[in-house]
Biopython code that builds the backbone (N, CA, C, O; Angstrom):
import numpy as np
from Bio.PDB.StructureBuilder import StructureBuilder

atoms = [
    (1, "UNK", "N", (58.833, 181.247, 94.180)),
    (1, "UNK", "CA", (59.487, 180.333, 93.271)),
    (1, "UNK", "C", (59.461, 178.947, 93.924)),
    (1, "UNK", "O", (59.749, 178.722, 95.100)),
    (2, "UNK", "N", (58.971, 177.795, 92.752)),
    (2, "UNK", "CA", (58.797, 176.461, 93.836)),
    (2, "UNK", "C", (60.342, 176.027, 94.237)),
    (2, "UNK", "O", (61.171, 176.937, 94.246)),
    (3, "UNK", "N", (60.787, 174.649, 94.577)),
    (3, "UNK", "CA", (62.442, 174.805, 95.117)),
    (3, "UNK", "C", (62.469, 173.921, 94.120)),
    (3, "UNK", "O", (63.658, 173.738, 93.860)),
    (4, "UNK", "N", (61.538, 173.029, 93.155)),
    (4, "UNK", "CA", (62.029, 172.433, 92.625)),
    (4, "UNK", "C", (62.036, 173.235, 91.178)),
    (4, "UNK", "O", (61.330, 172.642, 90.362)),
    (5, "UNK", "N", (62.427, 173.994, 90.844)),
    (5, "UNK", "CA", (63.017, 174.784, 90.063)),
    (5, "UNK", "C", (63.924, 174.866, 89.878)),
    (5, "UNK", "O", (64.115, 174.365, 88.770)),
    (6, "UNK", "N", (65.029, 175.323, 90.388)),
    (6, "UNK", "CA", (66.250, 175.262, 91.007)),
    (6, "UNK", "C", (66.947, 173.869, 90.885)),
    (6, "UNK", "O", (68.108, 173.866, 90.477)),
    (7, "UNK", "N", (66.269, 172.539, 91.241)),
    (7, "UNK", "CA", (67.012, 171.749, 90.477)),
    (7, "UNK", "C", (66.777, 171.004, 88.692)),
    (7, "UNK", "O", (67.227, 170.201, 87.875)),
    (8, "UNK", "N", (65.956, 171.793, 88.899)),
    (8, "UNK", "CA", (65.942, 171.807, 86.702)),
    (8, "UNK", "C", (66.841, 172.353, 86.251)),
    (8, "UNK", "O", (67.400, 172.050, 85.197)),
    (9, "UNK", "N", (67.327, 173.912, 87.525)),
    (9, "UNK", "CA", (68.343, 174.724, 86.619)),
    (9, "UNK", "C", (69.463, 174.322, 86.485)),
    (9, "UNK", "O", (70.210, 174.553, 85.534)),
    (10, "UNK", "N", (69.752, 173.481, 87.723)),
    (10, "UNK", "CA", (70.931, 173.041, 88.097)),
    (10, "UNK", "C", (71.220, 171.749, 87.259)),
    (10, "UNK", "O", (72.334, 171.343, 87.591)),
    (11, "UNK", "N", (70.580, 170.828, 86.170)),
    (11, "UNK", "CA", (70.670, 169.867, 85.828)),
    (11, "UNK", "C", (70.789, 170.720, 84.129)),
    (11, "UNK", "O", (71.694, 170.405, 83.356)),
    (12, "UNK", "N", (70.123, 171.400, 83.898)),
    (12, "UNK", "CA", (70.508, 172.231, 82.671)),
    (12, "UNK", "C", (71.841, 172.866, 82.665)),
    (12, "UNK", "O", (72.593, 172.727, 81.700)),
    (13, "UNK", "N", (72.160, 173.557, 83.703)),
    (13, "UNK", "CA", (73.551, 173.683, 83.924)),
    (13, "UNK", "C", (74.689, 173.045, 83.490)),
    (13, "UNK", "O", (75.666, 173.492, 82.889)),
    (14, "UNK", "N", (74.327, 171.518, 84.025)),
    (14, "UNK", "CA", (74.845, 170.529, 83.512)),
    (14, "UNK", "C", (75.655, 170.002, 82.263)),
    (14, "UNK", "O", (76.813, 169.598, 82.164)),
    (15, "UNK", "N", (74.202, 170.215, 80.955)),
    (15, "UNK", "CA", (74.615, 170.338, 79.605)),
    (15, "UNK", "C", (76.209, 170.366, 79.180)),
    (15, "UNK", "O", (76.878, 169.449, 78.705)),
    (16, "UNK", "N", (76.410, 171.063, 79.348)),
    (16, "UNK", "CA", (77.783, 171.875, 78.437)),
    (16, "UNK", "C", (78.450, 170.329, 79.415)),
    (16, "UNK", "O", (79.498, 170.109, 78.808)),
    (17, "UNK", "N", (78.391, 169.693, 80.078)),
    (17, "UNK", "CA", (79.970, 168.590, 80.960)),
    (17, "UNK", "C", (78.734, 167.518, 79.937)),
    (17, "UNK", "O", (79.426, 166.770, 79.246)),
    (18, "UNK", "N", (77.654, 167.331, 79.747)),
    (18, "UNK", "CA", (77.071, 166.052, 79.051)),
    (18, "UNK", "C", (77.670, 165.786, 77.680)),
    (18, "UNK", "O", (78.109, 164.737, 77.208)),
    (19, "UNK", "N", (77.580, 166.952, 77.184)),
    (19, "UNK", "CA", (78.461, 167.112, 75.729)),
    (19, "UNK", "C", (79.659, 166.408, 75.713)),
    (19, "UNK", "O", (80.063, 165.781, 74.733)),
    (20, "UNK", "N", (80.144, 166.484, 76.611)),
    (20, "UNK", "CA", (81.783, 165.738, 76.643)),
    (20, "UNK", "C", (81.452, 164.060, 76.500)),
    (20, "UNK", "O", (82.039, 163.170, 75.885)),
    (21, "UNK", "N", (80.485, 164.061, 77.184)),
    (21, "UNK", "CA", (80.451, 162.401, 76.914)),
    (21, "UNK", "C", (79.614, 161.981, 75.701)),
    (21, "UNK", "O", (79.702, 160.866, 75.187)),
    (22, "UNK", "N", (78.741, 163.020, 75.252)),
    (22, "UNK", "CA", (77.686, 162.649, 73.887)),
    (22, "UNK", "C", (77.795, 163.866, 73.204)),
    (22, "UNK", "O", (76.927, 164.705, 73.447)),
    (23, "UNK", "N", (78.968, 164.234, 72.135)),
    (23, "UNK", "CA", (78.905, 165.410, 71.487)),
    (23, "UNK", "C", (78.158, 165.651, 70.495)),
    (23, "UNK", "O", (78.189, 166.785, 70.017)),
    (24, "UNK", "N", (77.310, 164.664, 69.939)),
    (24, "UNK", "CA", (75.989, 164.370, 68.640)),
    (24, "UNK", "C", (74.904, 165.205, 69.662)),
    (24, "UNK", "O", (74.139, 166.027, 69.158)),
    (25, "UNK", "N", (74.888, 164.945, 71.096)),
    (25, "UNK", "CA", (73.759, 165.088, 71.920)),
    (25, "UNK", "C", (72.597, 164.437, 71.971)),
    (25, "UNK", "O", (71.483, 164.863, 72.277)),
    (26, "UNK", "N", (73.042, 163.066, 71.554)),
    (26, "UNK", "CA", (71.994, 162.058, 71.507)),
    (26, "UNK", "C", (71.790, 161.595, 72.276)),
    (26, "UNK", "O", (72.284, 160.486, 72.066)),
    (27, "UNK", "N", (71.103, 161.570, 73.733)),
    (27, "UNK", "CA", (70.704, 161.041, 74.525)),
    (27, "UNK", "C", (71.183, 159.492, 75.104)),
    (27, "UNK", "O", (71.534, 159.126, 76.226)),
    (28, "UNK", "N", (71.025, 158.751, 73.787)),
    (28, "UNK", "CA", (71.338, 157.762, 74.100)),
    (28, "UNK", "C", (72.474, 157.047, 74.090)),
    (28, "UNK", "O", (72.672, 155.850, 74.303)),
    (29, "UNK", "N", (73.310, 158.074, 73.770)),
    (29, "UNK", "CA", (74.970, 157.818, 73.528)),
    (29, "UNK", "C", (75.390, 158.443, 75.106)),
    (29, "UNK", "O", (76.580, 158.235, 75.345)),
    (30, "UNK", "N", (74.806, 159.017, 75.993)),
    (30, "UNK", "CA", (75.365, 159.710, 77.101)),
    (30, "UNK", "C", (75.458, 158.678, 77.746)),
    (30, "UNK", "O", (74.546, 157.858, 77.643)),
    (31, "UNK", "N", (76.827, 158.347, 78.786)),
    (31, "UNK", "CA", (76.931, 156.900, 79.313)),
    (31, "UNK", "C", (77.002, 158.005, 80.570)),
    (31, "UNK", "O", (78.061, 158.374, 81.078)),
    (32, "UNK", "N", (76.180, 158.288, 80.819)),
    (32, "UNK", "CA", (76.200, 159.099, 82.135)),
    (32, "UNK", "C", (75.128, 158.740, 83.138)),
    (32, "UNK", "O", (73.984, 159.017, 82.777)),
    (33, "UNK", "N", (75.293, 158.082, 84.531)),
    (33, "UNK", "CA", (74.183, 158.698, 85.069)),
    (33, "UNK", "C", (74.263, 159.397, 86.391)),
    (33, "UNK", "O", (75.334, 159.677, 86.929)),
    (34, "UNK", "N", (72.533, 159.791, 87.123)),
    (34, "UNK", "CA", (73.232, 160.314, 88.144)),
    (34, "UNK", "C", (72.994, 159.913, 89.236)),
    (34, "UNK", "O", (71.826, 159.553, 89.380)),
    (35, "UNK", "N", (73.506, 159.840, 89.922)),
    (35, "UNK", "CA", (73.658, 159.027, 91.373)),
    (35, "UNK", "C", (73.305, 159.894, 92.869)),
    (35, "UNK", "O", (73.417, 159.347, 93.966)),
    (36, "UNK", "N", (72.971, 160.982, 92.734)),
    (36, "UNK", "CA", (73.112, 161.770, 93.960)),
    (36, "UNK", "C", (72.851, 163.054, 93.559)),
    (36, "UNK", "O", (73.386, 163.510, 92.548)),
    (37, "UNK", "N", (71.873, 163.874, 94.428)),
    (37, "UNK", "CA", (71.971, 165.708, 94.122)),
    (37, "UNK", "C", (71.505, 165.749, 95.793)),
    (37, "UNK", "O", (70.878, 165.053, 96.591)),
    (38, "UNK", "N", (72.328, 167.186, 95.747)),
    (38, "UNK", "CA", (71.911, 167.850, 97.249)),
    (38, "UNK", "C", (71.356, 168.764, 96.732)),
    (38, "UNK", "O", (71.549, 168.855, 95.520)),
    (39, "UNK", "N", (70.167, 170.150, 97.587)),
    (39, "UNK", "CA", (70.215, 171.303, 97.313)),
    (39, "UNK", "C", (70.327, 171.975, 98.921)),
    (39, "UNK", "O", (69.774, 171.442, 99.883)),
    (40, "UNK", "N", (71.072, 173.127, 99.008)),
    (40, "UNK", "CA", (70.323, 174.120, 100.287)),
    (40, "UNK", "C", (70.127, 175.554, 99.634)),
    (40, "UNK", "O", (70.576, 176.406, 98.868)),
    (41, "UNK", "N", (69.622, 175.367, 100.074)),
    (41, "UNK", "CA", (68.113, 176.822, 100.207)),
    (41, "UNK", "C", (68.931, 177.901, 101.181)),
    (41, "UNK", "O", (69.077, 177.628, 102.372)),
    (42, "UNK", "N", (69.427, 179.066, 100.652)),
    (42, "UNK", "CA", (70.014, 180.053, 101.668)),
    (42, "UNK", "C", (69.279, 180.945, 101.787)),
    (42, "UNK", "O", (68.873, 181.253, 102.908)),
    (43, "UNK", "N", (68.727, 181.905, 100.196)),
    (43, "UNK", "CA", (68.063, 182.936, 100.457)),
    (43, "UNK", "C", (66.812, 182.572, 99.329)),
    (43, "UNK", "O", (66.934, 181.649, 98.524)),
    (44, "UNK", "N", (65.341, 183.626, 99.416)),
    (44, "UNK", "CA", (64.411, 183.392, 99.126)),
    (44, "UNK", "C", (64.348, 183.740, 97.054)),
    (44, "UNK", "O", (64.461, 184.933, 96.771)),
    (45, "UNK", "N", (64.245, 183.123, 96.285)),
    (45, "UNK", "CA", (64.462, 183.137, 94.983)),
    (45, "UNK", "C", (62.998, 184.085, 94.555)),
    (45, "UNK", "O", (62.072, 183.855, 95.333)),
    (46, "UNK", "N", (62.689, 185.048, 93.503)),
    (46, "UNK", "CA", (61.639, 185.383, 93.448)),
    (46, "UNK", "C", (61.547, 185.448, 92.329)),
    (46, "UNK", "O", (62.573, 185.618, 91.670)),
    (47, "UNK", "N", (59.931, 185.308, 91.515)),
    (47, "UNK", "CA", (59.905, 185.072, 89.905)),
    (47, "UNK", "C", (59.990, 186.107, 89.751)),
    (47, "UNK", "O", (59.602, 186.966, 90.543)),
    (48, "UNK", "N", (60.472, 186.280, 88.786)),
    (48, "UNK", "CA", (60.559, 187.475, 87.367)),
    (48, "UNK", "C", (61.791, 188.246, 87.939)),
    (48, "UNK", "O", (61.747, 189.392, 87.491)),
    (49, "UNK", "N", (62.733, 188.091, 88.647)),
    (49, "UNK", "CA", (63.826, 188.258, 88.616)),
    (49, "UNK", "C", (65.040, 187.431, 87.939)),
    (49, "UNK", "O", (64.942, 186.249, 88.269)),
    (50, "UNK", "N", (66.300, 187.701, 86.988)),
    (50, "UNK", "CA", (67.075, 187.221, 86.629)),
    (50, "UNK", "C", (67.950, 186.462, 87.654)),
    (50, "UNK", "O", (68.244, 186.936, 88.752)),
    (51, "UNK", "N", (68.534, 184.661, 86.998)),
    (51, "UNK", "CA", (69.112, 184.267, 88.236)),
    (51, "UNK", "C", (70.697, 183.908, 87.400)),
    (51, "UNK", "O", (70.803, 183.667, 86.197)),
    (52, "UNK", "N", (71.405, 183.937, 88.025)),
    (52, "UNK", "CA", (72.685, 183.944, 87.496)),
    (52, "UNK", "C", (73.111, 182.222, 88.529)),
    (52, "UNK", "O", (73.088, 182.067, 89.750)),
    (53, "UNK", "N", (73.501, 181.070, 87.295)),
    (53, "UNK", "CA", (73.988, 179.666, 87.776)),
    (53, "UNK", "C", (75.322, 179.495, 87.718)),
    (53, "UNK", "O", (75.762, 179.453, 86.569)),
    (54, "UNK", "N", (76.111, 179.382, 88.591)),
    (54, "UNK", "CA", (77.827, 178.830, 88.522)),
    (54, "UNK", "C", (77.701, 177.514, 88.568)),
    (54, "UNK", "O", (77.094, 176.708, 89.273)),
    (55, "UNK", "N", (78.409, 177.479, 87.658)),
    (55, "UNK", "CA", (78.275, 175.597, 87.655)),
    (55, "UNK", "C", (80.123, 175.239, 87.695)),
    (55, "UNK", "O", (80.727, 176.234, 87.294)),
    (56, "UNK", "N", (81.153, 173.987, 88.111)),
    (56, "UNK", "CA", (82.118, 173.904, 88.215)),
    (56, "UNK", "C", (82.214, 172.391, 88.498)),
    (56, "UNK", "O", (81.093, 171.888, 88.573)),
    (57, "UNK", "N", (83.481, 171.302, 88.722)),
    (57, "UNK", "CA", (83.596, 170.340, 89.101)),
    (57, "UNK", "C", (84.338, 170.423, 90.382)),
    (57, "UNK", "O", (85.430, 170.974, 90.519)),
    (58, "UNK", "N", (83.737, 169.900, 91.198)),
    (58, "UNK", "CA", (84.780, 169.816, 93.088)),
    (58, "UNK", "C", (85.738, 168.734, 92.682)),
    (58, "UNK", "O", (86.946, 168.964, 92.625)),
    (59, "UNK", "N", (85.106, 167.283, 92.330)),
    (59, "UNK", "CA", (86.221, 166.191, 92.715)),
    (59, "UNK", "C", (85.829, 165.087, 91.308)),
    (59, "UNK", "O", (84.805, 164.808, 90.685)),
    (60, "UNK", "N", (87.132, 164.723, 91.258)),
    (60, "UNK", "CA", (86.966, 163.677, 89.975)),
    (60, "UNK", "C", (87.509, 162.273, 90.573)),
    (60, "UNK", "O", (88.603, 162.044, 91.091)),
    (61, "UNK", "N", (86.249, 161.269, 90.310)),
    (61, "UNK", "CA", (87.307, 160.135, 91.084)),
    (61, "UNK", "C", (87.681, 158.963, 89.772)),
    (61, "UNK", "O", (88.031, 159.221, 88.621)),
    (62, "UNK", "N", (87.495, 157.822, 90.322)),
    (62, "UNK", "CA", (87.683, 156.813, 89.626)),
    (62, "UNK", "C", (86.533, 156.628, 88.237)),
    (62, "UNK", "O", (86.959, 156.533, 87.086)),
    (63, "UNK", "N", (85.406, 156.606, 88.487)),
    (63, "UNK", "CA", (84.501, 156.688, 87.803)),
    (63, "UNK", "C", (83.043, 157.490, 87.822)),
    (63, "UNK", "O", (82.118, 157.419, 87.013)),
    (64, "UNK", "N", (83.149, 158.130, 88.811)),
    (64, "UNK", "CA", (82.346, 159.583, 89.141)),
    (64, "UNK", "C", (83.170, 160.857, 89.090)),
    (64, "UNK", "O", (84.392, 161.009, 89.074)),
    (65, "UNK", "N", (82.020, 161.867, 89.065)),
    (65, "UNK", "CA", (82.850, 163.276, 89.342)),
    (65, "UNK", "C", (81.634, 164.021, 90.237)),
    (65, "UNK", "O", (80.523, 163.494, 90.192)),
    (66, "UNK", "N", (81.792, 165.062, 90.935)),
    (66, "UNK", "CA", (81.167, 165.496, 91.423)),
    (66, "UNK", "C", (81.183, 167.020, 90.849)),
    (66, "UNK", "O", (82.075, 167.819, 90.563)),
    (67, "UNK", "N", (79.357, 167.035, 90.811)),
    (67, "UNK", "CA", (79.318, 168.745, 90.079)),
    (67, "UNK", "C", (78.842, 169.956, 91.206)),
    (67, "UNK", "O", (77.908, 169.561, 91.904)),
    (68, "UNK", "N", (79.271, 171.257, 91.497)),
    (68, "UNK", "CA", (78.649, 172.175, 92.003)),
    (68, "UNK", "C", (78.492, 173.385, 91.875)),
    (68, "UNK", "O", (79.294, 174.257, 91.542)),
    (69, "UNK", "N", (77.030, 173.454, 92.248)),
    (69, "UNK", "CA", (76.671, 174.726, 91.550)),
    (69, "UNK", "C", (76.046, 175.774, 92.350)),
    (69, "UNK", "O", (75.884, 175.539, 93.548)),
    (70, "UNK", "N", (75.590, 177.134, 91.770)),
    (70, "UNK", "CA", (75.080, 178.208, 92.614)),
    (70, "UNK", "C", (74.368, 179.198, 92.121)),
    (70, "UNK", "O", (74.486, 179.578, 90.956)),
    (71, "UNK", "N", (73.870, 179.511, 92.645)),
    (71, "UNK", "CA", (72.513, 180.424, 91.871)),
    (71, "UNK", "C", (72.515, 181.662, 93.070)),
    (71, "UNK", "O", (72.629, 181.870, 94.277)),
    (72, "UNK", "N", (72.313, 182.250, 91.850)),
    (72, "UNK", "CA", (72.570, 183.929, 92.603)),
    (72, "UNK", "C", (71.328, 184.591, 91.486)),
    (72, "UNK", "O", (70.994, 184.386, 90.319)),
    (73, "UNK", "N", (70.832, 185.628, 92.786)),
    (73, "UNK", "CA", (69.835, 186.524, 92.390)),
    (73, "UNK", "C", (69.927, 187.822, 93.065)),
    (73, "UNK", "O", (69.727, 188.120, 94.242)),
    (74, "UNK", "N", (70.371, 188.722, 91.774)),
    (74, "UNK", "CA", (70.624, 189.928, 92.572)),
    (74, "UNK", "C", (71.964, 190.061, 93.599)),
    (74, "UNK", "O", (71.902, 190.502, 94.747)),
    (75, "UNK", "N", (72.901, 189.691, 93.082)),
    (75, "UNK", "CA", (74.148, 189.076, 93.489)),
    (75, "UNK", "C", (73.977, 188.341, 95.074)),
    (75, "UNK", "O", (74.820, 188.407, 95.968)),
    (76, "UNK", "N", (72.991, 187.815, 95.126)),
    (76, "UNK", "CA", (72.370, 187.818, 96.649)),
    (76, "UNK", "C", (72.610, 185.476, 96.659)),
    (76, "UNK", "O", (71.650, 184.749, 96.403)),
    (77, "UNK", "N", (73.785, 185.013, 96.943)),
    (77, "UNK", "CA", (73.552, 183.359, 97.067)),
    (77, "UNK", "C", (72.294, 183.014, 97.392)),
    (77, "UNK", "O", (71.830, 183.153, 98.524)),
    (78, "UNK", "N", (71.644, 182.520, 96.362)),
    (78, "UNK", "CA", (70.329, 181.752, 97.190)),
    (78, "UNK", "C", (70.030, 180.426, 97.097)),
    (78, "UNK", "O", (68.948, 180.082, 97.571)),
    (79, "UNK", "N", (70.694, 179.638, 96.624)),
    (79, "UNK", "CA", (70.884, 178.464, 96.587)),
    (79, "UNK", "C", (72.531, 177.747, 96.211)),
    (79, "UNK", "O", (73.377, 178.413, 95.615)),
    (80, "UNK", "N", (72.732, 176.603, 96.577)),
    (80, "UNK", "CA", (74.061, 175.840, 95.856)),
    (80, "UNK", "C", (73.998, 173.877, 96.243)),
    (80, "UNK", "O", (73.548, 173.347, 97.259)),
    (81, "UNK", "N", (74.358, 173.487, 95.538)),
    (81, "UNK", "CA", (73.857, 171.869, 95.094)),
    (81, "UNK", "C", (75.164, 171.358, 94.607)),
    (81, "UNK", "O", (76.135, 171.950, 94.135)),
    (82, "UNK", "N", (74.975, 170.335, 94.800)),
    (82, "UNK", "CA", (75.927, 168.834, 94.238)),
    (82, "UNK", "C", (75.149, 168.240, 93.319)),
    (82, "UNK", "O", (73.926, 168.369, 93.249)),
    (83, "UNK", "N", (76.046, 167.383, 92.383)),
    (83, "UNK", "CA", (75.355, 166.577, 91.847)),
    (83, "UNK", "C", (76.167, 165.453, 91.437)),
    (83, "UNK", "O", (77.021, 165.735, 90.597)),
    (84, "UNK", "N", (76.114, 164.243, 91.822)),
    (84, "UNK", "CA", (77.386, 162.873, 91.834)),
    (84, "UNK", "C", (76.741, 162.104, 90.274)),
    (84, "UNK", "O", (75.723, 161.422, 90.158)),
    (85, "UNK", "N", (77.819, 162.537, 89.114)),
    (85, "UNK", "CA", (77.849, 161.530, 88.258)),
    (85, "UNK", "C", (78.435, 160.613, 87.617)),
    (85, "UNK", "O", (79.423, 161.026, 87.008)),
    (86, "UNK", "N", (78.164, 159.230, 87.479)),
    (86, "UNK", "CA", (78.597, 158.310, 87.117)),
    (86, "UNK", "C", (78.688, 158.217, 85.414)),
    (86, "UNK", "O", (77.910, 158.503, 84.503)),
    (87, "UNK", "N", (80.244, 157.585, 85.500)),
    (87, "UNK", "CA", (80.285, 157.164, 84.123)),
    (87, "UNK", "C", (79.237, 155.751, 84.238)),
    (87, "UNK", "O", (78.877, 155.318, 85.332)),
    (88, "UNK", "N", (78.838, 155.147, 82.964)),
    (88, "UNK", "CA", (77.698, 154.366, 83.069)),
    (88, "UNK", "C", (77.689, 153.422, 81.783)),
    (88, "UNK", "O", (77.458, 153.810, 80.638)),
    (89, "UNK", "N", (78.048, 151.816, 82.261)),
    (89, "UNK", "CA", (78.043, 151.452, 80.426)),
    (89, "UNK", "C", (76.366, 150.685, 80.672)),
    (89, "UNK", "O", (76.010, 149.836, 81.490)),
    (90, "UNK", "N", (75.910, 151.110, 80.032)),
    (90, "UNK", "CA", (73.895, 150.690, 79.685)),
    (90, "UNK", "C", (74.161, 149.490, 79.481)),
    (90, "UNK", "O", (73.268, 148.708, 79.806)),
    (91, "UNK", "N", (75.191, 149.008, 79.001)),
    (91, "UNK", "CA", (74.731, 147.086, 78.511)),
    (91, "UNK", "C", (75.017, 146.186, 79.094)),
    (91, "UNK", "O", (74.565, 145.044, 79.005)),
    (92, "UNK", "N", (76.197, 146.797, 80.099)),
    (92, "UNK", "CA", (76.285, 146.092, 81.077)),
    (92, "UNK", "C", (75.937, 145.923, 82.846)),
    (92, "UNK", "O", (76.148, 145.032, 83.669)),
    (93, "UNK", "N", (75.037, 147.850, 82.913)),
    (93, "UNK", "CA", (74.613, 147.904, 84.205)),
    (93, "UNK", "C", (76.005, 148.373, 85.176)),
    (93, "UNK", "O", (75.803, 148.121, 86.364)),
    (94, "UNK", "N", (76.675, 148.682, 85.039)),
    (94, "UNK", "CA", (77.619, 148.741, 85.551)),
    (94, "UNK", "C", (78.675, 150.222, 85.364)),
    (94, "UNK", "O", (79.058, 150.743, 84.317)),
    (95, "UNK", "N", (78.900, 150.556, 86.543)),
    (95, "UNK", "CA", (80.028, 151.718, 86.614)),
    (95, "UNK", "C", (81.149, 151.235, 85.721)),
    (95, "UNK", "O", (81.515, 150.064, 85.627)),
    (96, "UNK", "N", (81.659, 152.291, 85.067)),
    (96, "UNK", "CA", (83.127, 152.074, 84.374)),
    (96, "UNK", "C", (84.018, 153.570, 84.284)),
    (96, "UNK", "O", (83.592, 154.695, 84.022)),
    (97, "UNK", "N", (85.423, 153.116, 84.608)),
    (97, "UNK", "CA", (86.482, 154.619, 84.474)),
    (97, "UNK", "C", (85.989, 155.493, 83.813)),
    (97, "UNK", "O", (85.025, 155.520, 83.047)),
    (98, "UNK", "N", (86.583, 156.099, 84.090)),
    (98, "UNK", "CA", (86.081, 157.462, 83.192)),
    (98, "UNK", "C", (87.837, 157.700, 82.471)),
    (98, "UNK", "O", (88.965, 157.741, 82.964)),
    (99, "UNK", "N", (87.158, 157.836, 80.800)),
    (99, "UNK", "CA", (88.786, 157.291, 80.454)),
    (99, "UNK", "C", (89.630, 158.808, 80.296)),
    (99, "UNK", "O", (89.136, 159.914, 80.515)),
    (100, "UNK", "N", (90.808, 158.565, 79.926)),
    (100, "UNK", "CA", (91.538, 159.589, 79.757)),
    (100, "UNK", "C", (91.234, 161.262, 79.406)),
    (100, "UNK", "O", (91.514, 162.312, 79.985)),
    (101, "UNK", "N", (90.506, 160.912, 78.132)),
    (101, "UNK", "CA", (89.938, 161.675, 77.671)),
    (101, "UNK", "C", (88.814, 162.465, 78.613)),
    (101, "UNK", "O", (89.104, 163.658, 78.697)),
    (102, "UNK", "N", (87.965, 162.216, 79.127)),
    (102, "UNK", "CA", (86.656, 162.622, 79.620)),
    (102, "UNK", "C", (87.633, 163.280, 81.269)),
    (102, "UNK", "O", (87.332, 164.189, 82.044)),
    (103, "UNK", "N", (88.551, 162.547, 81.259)),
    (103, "UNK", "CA", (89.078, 163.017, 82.728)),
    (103, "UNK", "C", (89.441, 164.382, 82.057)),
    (103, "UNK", "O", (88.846, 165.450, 82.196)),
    (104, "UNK", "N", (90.736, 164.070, 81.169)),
    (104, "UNK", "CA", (91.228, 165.968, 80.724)),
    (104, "UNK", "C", (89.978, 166.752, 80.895)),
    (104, "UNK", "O", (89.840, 167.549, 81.823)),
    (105, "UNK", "N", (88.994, 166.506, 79.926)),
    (105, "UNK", "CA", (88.129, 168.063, 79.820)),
    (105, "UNK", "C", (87.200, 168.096, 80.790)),
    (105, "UNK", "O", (86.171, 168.744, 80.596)),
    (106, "UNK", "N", (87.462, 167.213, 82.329)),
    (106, "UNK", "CA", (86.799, 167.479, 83.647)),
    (106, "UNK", "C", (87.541, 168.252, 84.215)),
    (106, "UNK", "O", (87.122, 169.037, 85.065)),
    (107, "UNK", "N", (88.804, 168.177, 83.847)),
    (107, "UNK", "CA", (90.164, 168.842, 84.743)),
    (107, "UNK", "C", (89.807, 170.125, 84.663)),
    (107, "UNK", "O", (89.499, 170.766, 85.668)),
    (108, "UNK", "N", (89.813, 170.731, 83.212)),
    (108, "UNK", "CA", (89.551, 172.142, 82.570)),
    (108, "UNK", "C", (88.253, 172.962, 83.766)),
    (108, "UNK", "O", (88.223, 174.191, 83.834)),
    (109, "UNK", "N", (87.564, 172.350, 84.367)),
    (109, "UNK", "CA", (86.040, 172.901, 85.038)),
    (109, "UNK", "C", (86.472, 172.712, 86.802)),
    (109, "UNK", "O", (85.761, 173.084, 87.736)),
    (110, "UNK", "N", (87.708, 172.094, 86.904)),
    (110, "UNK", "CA", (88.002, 172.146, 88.531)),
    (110, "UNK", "C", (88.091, 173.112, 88.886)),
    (110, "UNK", "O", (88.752, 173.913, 88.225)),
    (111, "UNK", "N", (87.412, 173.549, 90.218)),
    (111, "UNK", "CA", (87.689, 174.694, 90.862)),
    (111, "UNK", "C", (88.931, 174.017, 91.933)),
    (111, "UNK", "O", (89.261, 172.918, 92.379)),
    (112, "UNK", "N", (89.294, 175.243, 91.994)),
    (112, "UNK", "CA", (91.110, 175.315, 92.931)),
    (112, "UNK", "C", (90.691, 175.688, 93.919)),
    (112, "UNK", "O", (89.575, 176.197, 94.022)),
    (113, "UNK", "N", (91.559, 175.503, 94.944)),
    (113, "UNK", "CA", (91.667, 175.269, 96.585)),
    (113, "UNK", "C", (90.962, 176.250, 96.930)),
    (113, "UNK", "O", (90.242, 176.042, 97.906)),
    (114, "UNK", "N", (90.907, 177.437, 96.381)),
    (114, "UNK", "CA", (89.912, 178.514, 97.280)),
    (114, "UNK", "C", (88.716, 178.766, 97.167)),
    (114, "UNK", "O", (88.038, 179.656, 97.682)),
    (115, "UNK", "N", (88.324, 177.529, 96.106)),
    (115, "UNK", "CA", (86.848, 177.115, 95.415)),
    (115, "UNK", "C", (86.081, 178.256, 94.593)),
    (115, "UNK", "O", (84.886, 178.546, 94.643)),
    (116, "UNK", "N", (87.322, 178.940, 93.660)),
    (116, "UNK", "CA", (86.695, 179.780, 93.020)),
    (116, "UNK", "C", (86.524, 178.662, 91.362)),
    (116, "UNK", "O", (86.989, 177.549, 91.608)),
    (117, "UNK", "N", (86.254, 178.712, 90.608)),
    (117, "UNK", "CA", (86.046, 178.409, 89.356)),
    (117, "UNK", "C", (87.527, 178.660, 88.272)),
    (117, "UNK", "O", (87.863, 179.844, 88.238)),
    (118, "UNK", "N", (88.331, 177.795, 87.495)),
    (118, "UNK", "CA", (89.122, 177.942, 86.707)),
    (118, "UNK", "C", (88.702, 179.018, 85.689)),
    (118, "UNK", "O", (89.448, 179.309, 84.754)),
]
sb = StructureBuilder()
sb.init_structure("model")
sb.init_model(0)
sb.init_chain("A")
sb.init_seg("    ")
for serial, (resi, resn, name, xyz) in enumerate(atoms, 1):
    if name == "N":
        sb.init_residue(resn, " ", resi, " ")
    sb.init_atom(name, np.array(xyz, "f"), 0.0, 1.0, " ", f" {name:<3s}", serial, name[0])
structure = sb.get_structure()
């Protein structure tokens, strides 16, 4: 399996937190962008096996949130990633809060202190 696979999955993952900011799913209404992805590589991924993705939010700040995720094959961790996204206004180039709203239904996806998933 190439490794950059794994971060396609992990950006599809994604989806369902993009919706919150563009619920038409119009692309160009998403004031999102992204600023940062990690991946590590734990165990070896193999095609034509089923992969199971946890996706969750670690930290919500001022105008980013941070996403992380994990991929399991064969209940076996073989990968897990970050991904830092910015709220984003296009017309002006510029970071902006992330308002009330978009904070609540980030809250809903925090994982709790023992970093399991809500």
């Amino acid at each position: 399996m190439n490794n950059t696979t794994v971060s396609g999955w992990f950006e599809t993952a994604r989806e369902p937190l993009f919706e919150i900011f563009a619920p038409t799913r119009n692309p160009a209404a998403l004031n999102l962008i992204l600023a940062r992805t990690e991946i590590d590589f734990i165990a070896q991924l193999h095609y034509g096996a089923d992969v199971l993705i946890r996706t969750a939010i670690e930290k919500i700040g001022n105008s980013s949130f941070v996403v992380v995720h994990e991929a399991f094959q064969k209940d076996i961790l073989a990968a897990r990633g970050k991904a830092v996204q910015v709220c984003f206004d296009h017309q002006t180039q510029k970071s902006m809060p992330l308002s009330d709203s978009y904070r609540q239904q980030l809250e809903a996806h925090l994982i709790q202190q023992d970093n399991t998933a809500r």
